[in-house]
C-alpha positions in Angstrom: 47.8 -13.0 -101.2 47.4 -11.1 -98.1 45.9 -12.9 -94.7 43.9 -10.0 -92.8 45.0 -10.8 -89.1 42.5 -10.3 -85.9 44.0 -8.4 -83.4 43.8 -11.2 -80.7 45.7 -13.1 -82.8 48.1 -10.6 -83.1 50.6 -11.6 -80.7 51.3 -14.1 -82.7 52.5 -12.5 -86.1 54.7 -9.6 -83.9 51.8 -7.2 -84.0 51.1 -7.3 -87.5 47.4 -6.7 -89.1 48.0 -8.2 -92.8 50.7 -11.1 -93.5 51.2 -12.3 -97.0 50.5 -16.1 -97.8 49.8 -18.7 -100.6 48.2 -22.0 -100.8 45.6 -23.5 -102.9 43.2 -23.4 -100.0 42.6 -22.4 -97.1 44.3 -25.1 -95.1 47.4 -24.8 -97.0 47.5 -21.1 -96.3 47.3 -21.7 -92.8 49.6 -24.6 -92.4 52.0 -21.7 -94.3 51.3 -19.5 -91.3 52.0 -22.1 -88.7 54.9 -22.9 -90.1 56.0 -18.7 -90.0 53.8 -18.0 -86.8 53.8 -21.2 -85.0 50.9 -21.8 -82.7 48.8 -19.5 -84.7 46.6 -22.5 -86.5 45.6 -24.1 -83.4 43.6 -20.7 -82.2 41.8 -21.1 -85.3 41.1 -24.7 -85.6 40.7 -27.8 -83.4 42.1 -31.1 -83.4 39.9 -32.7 -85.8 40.7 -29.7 -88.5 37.6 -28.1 -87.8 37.0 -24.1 -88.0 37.1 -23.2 -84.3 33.1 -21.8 -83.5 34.5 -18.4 -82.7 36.4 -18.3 -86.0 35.1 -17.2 -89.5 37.3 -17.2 -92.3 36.3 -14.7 -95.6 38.3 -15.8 -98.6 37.7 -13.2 -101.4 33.9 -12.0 -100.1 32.7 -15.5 -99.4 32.1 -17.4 -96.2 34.6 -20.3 -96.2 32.1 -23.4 -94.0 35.6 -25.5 -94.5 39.4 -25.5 -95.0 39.3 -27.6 -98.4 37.9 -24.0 -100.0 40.1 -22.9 -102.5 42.1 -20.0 -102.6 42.6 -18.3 -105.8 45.0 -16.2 -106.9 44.8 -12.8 -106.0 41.9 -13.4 -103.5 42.9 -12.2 -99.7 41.7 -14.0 -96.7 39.7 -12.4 -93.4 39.9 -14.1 -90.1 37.4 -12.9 -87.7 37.5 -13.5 -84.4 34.0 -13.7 -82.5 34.0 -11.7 -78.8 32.7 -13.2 -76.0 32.3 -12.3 -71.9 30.0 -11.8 -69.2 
């Protein structure tokens, strides 16, 4: 699958806008890219494995609300990134 990557998350993955993952959901696909990009998991989810409020993750076209959603084959993941200033 490919993992669409935000550009502030960017520094991270050496610049790169689309990384290629697998897992059977959505926490195994990103404990894959910590493991490649380390640090990269904790900008997207807290301590208590909870989706960070400024994150939303798109597996296939669907909203994931958690990271037990599956990941099918074939299906590519979106991270958005949420702006925010003053």
């Amino acid at each position: 699958m490919v993992v669409m990557i935000p550009t502030p998350l960017r520094d991270y993955t050496s610049g790169a806008s689309e990384v290629s993952a697998s897992g059977a959901s959505l926490a195994e696909v990103l404990d894959q890219l910590d493991g490649r990009f380390p640090g990269i998991r904790f900008r997207m989810v807290d301590e208590q494995d909870r989706i960070r409020p400024h994150i939303k993750f798109f597996v296939g076209q669907e909203l994931a609300p958690s990271l037990d959603v599956p990941v099918e084959s074939g299906e590519d993941v979106h991270i958005i990134c949420a702006l925010s200033g003053g």
